[in-house]
Each structure stands twice: as structure tokens, then as C-alpha cells.
ROVEXZA-537065 format. One record per residue: chain; x, y, z of N, C-alpha, C in turn; residue in one letter. Coordinates in pm, whole numbers. Example, Ala and Ser with C-alpha at 12.3 -4.5 7.8 and 13.67 -1.06 7.14 Angstrom:
c=A n_X=1319 n_Y=-569 n_Z=780 ca_X=1230 ca_Y=-450 ca_Z=780 c_X=1320 c_Y=-330 c_Z=780 r=A
c=A n_X=1285 n_Y=-225 n_Z=708 ca_X=1367 ca_Y=-106 ca_Z=714 c_X=1290 c_Y=3 c_Z=787 r=S
***
This chain:
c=A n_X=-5647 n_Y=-16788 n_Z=10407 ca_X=-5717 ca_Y=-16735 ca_Z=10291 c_X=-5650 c_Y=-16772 c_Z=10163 r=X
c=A n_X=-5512 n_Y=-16796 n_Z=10147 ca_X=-5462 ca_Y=-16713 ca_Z=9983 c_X=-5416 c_Y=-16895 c_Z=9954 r=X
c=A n_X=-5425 n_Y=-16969 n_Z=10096 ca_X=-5339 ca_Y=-17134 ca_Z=10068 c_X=-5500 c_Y=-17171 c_Z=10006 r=X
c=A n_X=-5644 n_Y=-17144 n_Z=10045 ca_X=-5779 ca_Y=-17196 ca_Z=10023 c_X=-5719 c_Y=-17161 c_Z=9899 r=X
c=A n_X=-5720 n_Y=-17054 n_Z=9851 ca_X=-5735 ca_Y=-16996 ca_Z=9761 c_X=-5660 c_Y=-17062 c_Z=9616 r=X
c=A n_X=-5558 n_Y=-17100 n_Z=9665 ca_X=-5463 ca_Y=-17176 ca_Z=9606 c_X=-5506 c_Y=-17312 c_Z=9589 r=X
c=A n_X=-5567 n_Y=-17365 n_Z=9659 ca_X=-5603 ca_Y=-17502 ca_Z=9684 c_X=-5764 c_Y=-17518 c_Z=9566 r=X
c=A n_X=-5851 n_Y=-17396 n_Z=9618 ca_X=-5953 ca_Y=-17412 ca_Z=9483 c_X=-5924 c_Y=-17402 c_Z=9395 r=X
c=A n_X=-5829 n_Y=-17287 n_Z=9351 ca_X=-5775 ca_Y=-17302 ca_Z=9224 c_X=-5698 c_Y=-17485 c_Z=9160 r=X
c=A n_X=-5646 n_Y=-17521 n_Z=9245 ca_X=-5550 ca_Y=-17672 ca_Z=9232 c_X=-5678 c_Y=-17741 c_Z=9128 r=X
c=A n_X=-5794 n_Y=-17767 n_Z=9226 ca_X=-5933 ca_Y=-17882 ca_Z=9216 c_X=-5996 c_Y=-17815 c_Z=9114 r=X
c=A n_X=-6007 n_Y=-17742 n_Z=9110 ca_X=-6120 ca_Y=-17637 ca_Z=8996 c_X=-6012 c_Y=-17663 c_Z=8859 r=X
c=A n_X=-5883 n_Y=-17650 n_Z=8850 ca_X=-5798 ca_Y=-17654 ca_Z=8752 c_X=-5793 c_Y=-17833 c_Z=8731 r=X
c=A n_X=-5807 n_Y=-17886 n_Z=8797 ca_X=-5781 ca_Y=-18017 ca_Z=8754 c_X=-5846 c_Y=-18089 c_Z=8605 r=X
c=A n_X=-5825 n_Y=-18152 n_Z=8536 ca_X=-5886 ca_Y=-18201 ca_Z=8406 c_X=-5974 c_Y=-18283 c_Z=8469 r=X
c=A n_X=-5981 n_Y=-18319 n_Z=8568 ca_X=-6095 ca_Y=-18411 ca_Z=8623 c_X=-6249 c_Y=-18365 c_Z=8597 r=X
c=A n_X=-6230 n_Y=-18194 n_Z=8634 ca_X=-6283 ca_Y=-18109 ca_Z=8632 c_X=-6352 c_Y=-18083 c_Z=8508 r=X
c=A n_X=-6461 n_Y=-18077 n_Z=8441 ca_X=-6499 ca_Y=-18030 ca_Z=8338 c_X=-6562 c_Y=-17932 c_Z=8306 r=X
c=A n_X=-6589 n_Y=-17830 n_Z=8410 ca_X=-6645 ca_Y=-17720 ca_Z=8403 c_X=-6591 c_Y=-17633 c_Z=8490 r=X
c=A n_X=-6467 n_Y=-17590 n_Z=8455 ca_X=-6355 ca_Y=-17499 ca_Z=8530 c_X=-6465 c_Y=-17394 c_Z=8598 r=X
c=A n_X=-6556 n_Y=-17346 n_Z=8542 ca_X=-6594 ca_Y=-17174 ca_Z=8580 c_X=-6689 c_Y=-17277 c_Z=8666 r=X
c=A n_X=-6776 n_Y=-17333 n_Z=8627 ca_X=-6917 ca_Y=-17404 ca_Z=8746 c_X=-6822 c_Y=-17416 c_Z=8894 r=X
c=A n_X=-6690 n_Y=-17482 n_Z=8873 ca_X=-6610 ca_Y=-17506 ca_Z=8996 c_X=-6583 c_Y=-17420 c_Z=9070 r=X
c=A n_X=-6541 n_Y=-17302 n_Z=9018 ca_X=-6466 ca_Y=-17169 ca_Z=9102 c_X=-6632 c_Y=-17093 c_Z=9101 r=X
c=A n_X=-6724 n_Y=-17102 n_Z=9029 ca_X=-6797 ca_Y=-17029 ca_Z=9099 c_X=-6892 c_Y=-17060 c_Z=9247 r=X
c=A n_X=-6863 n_Y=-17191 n_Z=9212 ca_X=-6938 ca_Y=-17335 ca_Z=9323 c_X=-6844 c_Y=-17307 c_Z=9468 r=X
c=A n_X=-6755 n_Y=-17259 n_Z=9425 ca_X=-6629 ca_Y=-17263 ca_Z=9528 c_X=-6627 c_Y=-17156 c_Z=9583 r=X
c=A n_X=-6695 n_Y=-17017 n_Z=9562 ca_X=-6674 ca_Y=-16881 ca_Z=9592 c_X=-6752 c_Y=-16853 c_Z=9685 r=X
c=A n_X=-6746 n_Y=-16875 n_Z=9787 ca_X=-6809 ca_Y=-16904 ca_Z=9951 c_X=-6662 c_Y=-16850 c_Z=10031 r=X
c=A n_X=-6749 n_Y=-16785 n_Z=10200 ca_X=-6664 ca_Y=-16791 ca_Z=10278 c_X=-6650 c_Y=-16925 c_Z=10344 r=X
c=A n_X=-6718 n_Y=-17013 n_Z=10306 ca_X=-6683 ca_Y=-17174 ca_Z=10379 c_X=-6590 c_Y=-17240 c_Z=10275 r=X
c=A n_X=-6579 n_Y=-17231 n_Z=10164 ca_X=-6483 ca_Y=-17277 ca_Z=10095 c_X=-6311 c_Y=-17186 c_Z=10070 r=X
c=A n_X=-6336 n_Y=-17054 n_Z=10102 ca_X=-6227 ca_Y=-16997 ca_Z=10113 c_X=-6139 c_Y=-17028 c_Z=10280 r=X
c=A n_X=-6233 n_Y=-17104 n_Z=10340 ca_X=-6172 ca_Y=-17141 ca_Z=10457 c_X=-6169 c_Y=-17277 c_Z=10502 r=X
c=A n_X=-6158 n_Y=-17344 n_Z=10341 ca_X=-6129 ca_Y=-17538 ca_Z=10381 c_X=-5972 c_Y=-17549 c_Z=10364 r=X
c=A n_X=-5923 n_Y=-17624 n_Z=10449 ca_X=-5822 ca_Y=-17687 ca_Z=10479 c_X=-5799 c_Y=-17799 c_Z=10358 r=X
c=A n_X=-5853 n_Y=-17833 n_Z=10336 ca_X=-5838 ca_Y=-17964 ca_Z=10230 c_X=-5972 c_Y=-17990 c_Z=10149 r=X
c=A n_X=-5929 n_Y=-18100 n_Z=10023 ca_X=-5974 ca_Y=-18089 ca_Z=9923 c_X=-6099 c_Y=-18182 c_Z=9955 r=X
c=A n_X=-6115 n_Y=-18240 n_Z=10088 ca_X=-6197 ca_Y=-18307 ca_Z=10168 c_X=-6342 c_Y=-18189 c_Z=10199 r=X
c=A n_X=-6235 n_Y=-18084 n_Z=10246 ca_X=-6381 ca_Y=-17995 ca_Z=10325 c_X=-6412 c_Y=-17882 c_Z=10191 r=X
c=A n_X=-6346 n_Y=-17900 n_Z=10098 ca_X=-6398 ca_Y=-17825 ca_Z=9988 c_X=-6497 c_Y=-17944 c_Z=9930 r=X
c=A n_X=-6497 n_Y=-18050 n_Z=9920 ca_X=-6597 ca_Y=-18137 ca_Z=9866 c_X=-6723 c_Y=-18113 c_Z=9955 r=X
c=A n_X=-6687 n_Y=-18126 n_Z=10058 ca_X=-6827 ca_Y=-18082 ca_Z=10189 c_X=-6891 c_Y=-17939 c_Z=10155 r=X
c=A n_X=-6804 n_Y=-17864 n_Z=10115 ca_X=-6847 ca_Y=-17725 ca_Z=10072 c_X=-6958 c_Y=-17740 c_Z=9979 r=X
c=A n_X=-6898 n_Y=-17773 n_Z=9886 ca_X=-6969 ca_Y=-17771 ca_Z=9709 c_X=-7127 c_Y=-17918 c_Z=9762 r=X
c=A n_X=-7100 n_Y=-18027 n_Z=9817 ca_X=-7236 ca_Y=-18087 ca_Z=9851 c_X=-7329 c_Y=-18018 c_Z=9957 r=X
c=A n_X=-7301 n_Y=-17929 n_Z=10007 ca_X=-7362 ca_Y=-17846 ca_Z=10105 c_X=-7422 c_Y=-17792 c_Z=10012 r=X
c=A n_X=-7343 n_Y=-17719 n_Z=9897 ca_X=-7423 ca_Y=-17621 ca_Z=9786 c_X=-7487 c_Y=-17663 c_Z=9728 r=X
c=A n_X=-7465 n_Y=-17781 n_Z=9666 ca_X=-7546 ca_Y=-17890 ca_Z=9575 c_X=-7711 c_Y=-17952 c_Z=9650 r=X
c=A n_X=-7700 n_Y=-17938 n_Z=9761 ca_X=-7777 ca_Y=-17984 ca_Z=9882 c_X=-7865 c_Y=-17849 c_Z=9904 r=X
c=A n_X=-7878 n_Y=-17781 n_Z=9924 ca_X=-7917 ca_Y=-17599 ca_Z=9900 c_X=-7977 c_Y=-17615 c_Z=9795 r=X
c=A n_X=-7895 n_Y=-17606 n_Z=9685 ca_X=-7981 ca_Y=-17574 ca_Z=9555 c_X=-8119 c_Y=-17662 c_Z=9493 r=X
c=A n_X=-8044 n_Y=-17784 n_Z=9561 ca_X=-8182 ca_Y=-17919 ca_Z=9588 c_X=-8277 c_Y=-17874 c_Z=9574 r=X
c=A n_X=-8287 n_Y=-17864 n_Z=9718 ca_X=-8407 ca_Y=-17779 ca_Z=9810 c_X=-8468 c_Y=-17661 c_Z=9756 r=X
c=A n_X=-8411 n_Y=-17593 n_Z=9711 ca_X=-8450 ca_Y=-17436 ca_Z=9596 c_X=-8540 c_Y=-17565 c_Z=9490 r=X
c=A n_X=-8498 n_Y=-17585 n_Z=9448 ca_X=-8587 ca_Y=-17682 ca_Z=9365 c_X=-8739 c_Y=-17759 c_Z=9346 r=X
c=A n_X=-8716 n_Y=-17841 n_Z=9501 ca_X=-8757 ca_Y=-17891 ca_Z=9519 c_X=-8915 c_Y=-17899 c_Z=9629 r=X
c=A n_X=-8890 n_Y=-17735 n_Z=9618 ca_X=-8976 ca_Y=-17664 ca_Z=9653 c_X=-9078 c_Y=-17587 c_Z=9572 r=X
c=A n_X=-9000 n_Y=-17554 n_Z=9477 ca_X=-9039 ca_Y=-17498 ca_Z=9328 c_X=-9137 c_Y=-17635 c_Z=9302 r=X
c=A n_X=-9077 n_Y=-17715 n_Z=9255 ca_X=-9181 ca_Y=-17858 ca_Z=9249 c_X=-9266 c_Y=-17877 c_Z=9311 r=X
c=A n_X=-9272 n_Y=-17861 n_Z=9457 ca_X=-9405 ca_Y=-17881 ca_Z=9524 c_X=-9505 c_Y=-17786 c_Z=9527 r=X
c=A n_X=-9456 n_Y=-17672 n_Z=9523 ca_X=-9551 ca_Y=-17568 ca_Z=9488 c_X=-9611 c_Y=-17594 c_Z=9374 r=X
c=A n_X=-9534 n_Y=-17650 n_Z=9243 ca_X=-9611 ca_Y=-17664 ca_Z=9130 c_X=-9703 c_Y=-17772 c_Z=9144 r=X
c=A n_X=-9673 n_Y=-17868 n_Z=9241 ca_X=-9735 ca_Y=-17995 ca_Z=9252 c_X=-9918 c_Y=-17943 c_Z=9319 r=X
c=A n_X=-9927 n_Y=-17821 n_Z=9431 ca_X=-10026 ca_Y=-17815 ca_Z=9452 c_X=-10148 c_Y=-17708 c_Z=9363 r=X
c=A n_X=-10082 n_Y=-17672 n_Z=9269 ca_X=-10181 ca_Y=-17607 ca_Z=9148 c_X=-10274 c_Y=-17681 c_Z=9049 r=X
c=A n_X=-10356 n_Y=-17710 n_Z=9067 ca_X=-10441 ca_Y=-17775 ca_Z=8928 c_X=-10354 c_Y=-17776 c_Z=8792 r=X
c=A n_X=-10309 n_Y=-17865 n_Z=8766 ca_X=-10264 ca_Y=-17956 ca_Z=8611 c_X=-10301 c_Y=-18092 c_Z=8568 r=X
c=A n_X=-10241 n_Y=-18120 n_Z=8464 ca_X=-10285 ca_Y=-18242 ca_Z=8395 c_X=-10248 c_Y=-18354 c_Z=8464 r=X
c=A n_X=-10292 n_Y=-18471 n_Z=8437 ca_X=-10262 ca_Y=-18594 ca_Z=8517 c_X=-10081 c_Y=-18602 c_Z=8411 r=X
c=A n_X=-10123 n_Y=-18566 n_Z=8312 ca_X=-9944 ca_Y=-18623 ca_Z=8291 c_X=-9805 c_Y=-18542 c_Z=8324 r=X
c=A n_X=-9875 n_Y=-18359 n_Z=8395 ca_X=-9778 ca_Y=-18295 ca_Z=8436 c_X=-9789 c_Y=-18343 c_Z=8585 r=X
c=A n_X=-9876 n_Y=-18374 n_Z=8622 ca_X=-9903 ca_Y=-18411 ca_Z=8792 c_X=-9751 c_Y=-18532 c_Z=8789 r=X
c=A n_X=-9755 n_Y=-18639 n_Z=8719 ca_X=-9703 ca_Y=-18699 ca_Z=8666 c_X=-9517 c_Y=-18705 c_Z=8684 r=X
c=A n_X=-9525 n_Y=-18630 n_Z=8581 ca_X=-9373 ca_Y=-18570 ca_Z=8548 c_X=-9317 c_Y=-18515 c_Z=8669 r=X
c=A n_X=-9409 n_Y=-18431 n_Z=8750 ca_X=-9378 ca_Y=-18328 ca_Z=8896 c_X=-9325 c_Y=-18470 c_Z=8984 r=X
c=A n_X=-9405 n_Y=-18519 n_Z=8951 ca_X=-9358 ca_Y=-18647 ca_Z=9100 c_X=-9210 c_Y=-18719 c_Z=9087 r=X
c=A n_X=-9205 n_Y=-18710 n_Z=8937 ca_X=-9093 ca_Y=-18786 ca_Z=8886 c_X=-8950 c_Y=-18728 c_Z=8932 r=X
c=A n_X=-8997 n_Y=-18578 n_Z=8948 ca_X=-8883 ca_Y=-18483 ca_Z=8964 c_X=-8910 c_Y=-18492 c_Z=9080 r=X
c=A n_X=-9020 n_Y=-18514 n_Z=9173 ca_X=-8974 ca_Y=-18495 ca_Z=9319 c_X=-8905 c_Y=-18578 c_Z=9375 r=X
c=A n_X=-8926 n_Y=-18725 n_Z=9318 ca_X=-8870 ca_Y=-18805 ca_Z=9334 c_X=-8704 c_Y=-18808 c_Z=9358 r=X
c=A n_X=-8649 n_Y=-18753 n_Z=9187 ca_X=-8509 ca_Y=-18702 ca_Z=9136 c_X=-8444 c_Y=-18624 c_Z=9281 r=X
c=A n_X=-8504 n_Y=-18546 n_Z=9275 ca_X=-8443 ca_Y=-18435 ca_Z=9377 c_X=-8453 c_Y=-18502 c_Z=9550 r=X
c=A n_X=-8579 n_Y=-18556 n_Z=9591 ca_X=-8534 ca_Y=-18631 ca_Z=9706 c_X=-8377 c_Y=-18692 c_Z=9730 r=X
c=A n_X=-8414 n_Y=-18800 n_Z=9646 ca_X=-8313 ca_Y=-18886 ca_Z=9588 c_X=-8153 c_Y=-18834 c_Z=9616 r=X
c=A n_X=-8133 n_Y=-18700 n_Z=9501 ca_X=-8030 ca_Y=-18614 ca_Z=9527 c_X=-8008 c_Y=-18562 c_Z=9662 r=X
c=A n_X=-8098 n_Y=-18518 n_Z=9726 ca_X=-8083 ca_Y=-18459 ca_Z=9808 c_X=-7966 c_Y=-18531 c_Z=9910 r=X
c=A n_X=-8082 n_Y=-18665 n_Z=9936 ca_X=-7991 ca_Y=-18765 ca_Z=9983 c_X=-7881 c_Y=-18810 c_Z=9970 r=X
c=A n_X=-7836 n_Y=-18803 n_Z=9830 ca_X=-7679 ca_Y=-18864 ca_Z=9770 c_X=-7576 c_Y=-18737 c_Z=9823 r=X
c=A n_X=-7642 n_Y=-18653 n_Z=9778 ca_X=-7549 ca_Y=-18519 ca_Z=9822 c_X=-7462 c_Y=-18522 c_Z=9971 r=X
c=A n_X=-7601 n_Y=-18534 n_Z=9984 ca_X=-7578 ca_Y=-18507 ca_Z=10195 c_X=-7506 c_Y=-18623 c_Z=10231 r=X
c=A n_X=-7453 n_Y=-18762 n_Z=10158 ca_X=-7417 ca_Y=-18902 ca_Z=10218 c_X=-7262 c_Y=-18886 c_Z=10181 r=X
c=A n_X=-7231 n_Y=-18775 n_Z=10103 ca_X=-7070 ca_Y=-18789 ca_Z=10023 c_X=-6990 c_Y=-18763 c_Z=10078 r=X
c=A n_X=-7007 n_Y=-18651 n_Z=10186 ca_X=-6901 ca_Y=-18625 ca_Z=10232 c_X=-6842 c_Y=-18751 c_Z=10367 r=X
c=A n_X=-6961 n_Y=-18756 n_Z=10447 ca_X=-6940 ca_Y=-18870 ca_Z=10546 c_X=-6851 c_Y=-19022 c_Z=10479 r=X
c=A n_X=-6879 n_Y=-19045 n_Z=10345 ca_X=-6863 ca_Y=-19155 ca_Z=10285 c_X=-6691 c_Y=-19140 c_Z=10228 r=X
c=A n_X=-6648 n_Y=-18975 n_Z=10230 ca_X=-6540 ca_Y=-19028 ca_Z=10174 c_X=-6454 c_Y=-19020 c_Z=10280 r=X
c=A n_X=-6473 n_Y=-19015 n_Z=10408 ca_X=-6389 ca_Y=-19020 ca_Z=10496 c_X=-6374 c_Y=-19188 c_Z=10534 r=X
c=A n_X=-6491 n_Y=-19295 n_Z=10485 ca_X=-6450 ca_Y=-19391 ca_Z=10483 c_X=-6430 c_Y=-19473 c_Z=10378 r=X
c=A n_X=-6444 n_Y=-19400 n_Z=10249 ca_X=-6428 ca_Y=-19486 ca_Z=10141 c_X=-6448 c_Y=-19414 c_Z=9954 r=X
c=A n_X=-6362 n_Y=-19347 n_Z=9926 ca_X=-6350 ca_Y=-19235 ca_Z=9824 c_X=-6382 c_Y=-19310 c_Z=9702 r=X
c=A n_X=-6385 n_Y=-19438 n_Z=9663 ca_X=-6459 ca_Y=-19456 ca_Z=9559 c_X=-6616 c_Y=-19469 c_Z=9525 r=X
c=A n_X=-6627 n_Y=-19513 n_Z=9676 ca_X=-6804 ca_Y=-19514 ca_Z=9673 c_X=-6856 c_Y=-19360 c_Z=9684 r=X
c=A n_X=-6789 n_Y=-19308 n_Z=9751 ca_X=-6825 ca_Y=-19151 ca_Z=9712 c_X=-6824 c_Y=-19113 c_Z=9577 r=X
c=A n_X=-6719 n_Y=-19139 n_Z=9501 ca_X=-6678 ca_Y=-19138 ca_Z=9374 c_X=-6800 c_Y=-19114 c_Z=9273 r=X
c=A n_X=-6846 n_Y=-19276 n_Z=9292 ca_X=-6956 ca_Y=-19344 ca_Z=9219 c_X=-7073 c_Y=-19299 c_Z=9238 r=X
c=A n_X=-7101 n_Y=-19277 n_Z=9400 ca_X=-7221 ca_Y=-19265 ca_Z=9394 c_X=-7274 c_Y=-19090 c_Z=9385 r=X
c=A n_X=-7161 n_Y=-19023 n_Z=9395 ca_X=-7211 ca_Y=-18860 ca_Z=9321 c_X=-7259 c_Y=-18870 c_Z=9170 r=X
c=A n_X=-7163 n_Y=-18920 n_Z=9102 ca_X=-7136 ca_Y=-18970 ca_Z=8977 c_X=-7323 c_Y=-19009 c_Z=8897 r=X
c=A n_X=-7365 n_Y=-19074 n_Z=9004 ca_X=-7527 ca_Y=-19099 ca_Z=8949 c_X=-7599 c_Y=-18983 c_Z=8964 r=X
c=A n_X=-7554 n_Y=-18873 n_Z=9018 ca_X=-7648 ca_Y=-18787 ca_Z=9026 c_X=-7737 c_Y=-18710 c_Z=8928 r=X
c=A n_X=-7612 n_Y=-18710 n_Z=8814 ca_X=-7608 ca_Y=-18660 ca_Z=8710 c_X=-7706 c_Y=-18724 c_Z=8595 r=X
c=A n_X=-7700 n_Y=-18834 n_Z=8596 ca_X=-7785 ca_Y=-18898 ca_Z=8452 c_X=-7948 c_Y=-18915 c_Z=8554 r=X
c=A n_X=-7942 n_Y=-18943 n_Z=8691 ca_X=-8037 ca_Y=-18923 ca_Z=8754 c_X=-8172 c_Y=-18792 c_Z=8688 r=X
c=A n_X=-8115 n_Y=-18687 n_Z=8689 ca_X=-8165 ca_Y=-18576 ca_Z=8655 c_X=-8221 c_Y=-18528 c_Z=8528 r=X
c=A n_X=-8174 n_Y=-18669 n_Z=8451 ca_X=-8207 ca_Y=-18699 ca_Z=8302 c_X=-8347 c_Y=-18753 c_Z=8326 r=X
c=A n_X=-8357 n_Y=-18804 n_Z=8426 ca_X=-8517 ca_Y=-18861 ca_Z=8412 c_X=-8637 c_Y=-18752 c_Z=8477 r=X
c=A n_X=-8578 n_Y=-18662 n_Z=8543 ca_X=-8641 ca_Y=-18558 ca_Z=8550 c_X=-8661 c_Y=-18473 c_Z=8405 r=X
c=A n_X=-8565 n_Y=-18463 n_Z=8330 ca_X=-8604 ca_Y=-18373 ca_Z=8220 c_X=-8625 c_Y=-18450 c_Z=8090 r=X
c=A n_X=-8618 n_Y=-18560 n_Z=8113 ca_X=-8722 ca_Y=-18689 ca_Z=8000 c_X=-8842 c_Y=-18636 c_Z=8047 r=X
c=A n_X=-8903 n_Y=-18659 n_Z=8152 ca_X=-9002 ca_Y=-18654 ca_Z=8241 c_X=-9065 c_Y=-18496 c_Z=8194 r=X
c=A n_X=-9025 n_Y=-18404 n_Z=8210 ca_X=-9084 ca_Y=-18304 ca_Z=8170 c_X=-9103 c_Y=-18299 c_Z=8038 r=X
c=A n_X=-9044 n_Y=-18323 n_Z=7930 ca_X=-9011 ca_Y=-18302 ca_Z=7803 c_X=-9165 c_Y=-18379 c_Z=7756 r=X
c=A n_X=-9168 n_Y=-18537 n_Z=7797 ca_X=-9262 ca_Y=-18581 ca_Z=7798 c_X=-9418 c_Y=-18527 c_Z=7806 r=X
c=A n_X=-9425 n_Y=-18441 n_Z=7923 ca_X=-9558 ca_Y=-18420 ca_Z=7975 c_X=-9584 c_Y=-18248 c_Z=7935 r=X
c=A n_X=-9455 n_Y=-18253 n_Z=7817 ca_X=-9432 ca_Y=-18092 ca_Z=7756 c_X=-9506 c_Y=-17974 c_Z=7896 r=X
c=A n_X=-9412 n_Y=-17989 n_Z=7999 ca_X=-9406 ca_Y=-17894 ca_Z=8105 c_X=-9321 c_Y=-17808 c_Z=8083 r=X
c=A n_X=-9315 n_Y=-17662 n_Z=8119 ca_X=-9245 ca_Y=-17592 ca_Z=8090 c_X=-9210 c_Y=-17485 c_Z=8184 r=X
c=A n_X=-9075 n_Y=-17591 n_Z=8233 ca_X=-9052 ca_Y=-17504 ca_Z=8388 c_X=-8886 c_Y=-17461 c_Z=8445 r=X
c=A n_X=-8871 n_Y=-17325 n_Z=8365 ca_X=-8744 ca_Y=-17321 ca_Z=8392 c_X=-8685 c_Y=-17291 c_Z=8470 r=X
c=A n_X=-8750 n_Y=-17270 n_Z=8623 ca_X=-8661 ca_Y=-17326 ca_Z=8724 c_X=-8630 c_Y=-17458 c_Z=8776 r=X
c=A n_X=-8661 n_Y=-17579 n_Z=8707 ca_X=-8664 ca_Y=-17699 ca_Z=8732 c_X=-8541 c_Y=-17734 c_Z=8648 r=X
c=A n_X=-8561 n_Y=-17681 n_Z=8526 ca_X=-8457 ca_Y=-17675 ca_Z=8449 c_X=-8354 c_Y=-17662 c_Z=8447 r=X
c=A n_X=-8339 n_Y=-17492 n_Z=8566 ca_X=-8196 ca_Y=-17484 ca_Z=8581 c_X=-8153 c_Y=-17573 c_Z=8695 r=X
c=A n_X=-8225 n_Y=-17587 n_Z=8754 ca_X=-8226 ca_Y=-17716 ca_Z=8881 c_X=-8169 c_Y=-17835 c_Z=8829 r=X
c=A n_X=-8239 n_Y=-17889 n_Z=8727 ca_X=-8148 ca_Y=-18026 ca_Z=8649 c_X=-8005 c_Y=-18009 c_Z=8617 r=X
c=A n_X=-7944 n_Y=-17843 n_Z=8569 ca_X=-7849 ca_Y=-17816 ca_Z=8495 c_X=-7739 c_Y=-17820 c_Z=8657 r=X
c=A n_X=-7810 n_Y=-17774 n_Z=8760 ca_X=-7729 ca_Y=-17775 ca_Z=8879 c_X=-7674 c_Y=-17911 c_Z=8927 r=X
c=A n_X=-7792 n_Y=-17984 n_Z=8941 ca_X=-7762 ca_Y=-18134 ca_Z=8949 c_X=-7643 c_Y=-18193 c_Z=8861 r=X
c=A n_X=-7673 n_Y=-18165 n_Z=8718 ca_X=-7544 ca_Y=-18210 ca_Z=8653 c_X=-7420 c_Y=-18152 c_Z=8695 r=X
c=A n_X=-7438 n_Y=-18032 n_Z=8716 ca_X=-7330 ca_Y=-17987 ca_Z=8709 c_X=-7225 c_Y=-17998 c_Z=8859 r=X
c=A n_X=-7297 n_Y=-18034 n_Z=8922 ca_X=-7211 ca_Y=-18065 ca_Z=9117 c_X=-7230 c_Y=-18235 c_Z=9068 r=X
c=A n_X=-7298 n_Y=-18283 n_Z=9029 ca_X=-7276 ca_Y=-18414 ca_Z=9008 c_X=-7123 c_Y=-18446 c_Z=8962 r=X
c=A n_X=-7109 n_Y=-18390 n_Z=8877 ca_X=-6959 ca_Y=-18409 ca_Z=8742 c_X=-6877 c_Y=-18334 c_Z=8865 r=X
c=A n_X=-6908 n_Y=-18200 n_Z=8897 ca_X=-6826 ca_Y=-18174 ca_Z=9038 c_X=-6743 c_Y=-18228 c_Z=9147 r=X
c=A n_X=-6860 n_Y=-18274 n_Z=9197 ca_X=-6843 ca_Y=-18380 ca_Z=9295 c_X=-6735 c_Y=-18514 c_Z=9243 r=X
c=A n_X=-6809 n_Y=-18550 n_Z=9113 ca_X=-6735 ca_Y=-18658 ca_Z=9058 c_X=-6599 c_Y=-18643 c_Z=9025 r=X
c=A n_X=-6556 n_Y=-18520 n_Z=8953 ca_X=-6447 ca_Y=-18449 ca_Z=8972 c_X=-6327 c_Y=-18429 c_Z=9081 r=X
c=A n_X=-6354 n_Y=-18406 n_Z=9188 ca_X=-6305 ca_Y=-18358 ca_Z=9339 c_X=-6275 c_Y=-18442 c_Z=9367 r=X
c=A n_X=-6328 n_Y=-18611 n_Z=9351 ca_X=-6330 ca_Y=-18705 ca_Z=9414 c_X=-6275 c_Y=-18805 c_Z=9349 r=X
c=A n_X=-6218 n_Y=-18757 n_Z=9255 ca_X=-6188 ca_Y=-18853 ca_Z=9163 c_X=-6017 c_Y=-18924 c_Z=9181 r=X
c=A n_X=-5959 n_Y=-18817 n_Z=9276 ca_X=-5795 ca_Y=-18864 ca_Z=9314 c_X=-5783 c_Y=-18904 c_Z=9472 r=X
c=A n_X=-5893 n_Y=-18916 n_Z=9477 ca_X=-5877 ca_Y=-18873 ca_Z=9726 c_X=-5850 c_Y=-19056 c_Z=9722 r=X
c=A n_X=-5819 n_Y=-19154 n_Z=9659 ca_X=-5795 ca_Y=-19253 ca_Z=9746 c_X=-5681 c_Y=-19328 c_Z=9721 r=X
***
């Protein structure tokens, strides 16, 4: 318990880190109070990042089957797209840094401006959907996470 404990604090404190509180709150799980290394705390936080996806990306499809405009129909796809996408990067990081911590590195690292074209995309088709929203803000924020955590493992 108190070495996890010690150990989130280490990664969450790191300057790598740019959002000290997103980290320790990302981190406040009984699966992360019980990682061994800064390996299965990364698995932790893309598990979460991977979760919150899905919260999302559900929200989206539900919006997708309501009558709207062809340019919010539009924008919805753009984000379903985004979030597939993520979903996928999320779920590939941890496997990837057991063979190779910069491509993990990098490829969390896109997650983030990724999510920019989701909220171009809305802004555009002036949709107004703030659980998608905070969904983008999640994405950034385990993106830079992720990018964070991963930024010393090789």
C-alpha cells in the first residue's frame, strides 16, 4: 500500500507531469494503489483513459441516433471517429511499452491534439455538448499523462 503510494506520488510529482492533481486523481484506484511499478501504474491510468473513452463514446452515439443537422450529424462522426481511434491508442500502450517505451511515448502523445479535431469539429457545426467536451478535456488530459509516465521508462 504506502510503497504504491509512494511510487504515485514519485510519477504524479514528476515535471514530466503537467497536471499534478489530473495525475493523483487518475491514480486514486484500488488497482493503482496496488501497482508494483511505474509500468502497471501506466496500465492503470490507460485502463482509465480507455473507460472514460467509452463513457463518451456512447454519449456520441446516442447523439448520433436523434434527428440533427447534416453538419452536426457531421461533427458526431468526426468525434466518433476521435474516440475509436483513442480508444485504440489507449488500449495498445501498455503492451507497447514492454517492448518499446518510445513508441509508447509518441504514440499516447497524439492522443491529445487528436481530440482537437473533435472540438474544431463541434465548434464548427456550433454543437453543444458538454459531455463530449469533458470527454475531449479527458483525452487531453491522460494523453499528456500517459505522455508524462512514459517519458523516462527507456
Amino acid at each position: 500500500g504506502s510503497a504504491s503510494k509512494a511510487l504515485i506520488a514519485k510519477v504524479c510529482g514528476d515535471d514530466a507531469i503537467l497536471d499534478h492533481d489530473f495525475c493523483l486523481k487518475a491514480l486514486s484506484n484500488a488497482q493503482a494503489n496496488a501497482a508494483k511499478s511505474v509500468n502497471q501504474l501506466v496500465d492503470v491510468a490507460m485502463k482509465e483513459a480507455v473507460a472514460k473513452a467509452h463513457t463518451t463514446l456512447k454519449v456520441i452515439v446516442e447523439m448520433m441516433k436523434k434527428p440533427s443537422s447534416p453538419a452536426t450529424l457531421e461533427a458526431l462522426k468526426t468525434c466518433q471517429n476521435v474516440y475509436k481511434n483513442s480508444i485504440r491508442s489507449f488500449g495498445m500502450i501498455s503492451d507497447e511499452l514492454s517492448e518499446d517505451a518510445m513508441s509508447a511515448n509518441y504514440d499516447v502523445s497524439l492522443i491529445g491534439p487528436d481530440a482537437e479535431t473533435c472540438i474544431k469539429a463541434l465548434a464548427a457545426a456550433s454543437v453543444n455538448a458538454p459531455e463530449i467536451a469533458n470527454g475531449n478535456h479527458d483525452l487531453q488530459y491522460f494523453s499528456s499523462l500517459g505522455h508524462g509516465m512514459t517519458a523516462k521508462m527507456n
